[in-house]
KOLBARO-668366 format. One record per residue: x, y, z of N, C-alpha, C in turn. Coordinates in steps of 0.05 Angstrom, whole numbers, padded with zeros to 5 digits, always signed. Layout:
BEGIN
XYZXYZXYZ/...
//
This chain:
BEGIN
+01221+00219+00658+01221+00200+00680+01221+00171+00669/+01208+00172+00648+01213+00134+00632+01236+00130+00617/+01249+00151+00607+01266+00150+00604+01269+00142+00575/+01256+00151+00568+01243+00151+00529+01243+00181+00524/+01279+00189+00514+01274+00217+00509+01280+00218+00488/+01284+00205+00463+01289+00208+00439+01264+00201+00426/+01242+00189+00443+01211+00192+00437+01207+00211+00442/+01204+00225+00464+01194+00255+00475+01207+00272+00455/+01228+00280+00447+01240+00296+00426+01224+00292+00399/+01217+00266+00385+01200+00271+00367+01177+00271+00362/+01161+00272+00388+01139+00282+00394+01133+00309+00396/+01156+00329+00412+01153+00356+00414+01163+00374+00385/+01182+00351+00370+01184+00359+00344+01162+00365+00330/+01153+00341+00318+01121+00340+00316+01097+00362+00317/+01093+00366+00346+01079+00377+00358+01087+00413+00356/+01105+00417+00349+01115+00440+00353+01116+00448+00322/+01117+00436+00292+01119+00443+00269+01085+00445+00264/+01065+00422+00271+01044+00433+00275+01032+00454+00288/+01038+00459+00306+01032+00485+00319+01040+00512+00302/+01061+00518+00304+01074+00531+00283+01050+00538+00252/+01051+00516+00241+01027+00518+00220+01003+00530+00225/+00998+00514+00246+00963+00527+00247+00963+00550+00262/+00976+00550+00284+00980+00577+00299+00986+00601+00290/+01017+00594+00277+01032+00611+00280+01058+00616+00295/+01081+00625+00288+01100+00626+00299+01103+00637+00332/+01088+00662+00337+01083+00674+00349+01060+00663+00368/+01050+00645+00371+01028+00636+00391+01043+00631+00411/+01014+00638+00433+01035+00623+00463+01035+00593+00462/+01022+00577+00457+01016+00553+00460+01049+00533+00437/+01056+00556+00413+01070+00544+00393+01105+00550+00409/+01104+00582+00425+01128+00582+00434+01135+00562+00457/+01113+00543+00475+01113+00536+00495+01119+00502+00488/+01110+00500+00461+01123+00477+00447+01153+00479+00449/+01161+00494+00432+01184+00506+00416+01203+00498+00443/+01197+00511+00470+01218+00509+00495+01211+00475+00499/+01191+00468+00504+01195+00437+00512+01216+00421+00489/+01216+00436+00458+01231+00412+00448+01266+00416+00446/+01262+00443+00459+01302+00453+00477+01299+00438+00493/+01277+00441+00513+01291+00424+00530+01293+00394+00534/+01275+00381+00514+01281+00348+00507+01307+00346+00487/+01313+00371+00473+01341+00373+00454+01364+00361+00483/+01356+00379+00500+01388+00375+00520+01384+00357+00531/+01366+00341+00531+01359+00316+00552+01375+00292+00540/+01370+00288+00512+01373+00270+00493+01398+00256+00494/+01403+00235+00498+01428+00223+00495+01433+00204+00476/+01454+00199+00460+01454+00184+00441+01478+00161+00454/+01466+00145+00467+01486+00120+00488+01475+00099+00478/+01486+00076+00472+01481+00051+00464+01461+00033+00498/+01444+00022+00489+01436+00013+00516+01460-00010+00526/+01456-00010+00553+01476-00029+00571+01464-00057+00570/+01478-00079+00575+01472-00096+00574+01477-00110+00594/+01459-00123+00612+01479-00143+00630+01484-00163+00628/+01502-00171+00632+01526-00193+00627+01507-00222+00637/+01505-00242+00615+01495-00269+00630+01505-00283+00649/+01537-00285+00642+01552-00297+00665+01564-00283+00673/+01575-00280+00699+01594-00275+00720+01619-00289+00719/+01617-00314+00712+01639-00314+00712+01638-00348+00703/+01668-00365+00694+01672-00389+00682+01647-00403+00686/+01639-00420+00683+01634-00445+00701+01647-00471+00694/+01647-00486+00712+01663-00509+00718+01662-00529+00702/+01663-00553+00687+01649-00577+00681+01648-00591+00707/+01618-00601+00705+01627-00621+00741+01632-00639+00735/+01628-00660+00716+01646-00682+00715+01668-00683+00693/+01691-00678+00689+01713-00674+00675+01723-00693+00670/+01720-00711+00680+01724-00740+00676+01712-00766+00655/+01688-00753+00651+01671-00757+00638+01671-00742+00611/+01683-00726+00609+01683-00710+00586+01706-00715+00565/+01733-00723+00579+01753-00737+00581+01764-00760+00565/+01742-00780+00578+01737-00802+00551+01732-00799+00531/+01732-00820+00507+01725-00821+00483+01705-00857+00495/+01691-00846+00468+01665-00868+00456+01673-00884+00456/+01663-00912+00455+01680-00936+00442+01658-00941+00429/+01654-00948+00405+01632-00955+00376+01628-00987+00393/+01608-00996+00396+01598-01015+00390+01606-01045+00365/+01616-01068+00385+01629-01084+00360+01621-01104+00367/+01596-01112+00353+01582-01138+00354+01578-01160+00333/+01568-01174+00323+01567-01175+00298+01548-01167+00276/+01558-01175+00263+01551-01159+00231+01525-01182+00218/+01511-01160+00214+01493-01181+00195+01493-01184+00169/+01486-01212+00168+01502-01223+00140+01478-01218+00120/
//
């Protein structure tokens, strides 16, 4: 449901090689692992996350006119 299933998968990994050890192959508790981590296997998707887009679309300059010009340097005099 959070949508953290490549966490959940190595958690039931985890959880399921431990079990295994101490249990036993054959426990109920280790086979009951064993199915949760099939079924986080088929859940799992390997998709790049989405991103949403900052802009929509151009934006304008609002004054273009202004952008347009050039500087004029300053021409005063010089100190001697």
């Amino acid at each position: 449901m959070l949508e953290r299933n490549q966490e959940a998968y190595a958690y039931f990994e985890l959880a399921s090689a431990i079990l295994e050890v101490e249990l036993g192959p054959e426990h109920e508790r280790t086979l009951t692992a064993s199915r949760n981590l099939l079924k986080a296997k088929r859940s799992v998707l390997n998709v790049k996350p989405e991103y949403k887009p900052l802009w929509s679309f151009a934006a304008l300059n609002p004054m273009p006119k202004l952008a347009k010009k050039k500087k004029k340097g300053k021409k005063g005099k010089k100190k001697k």
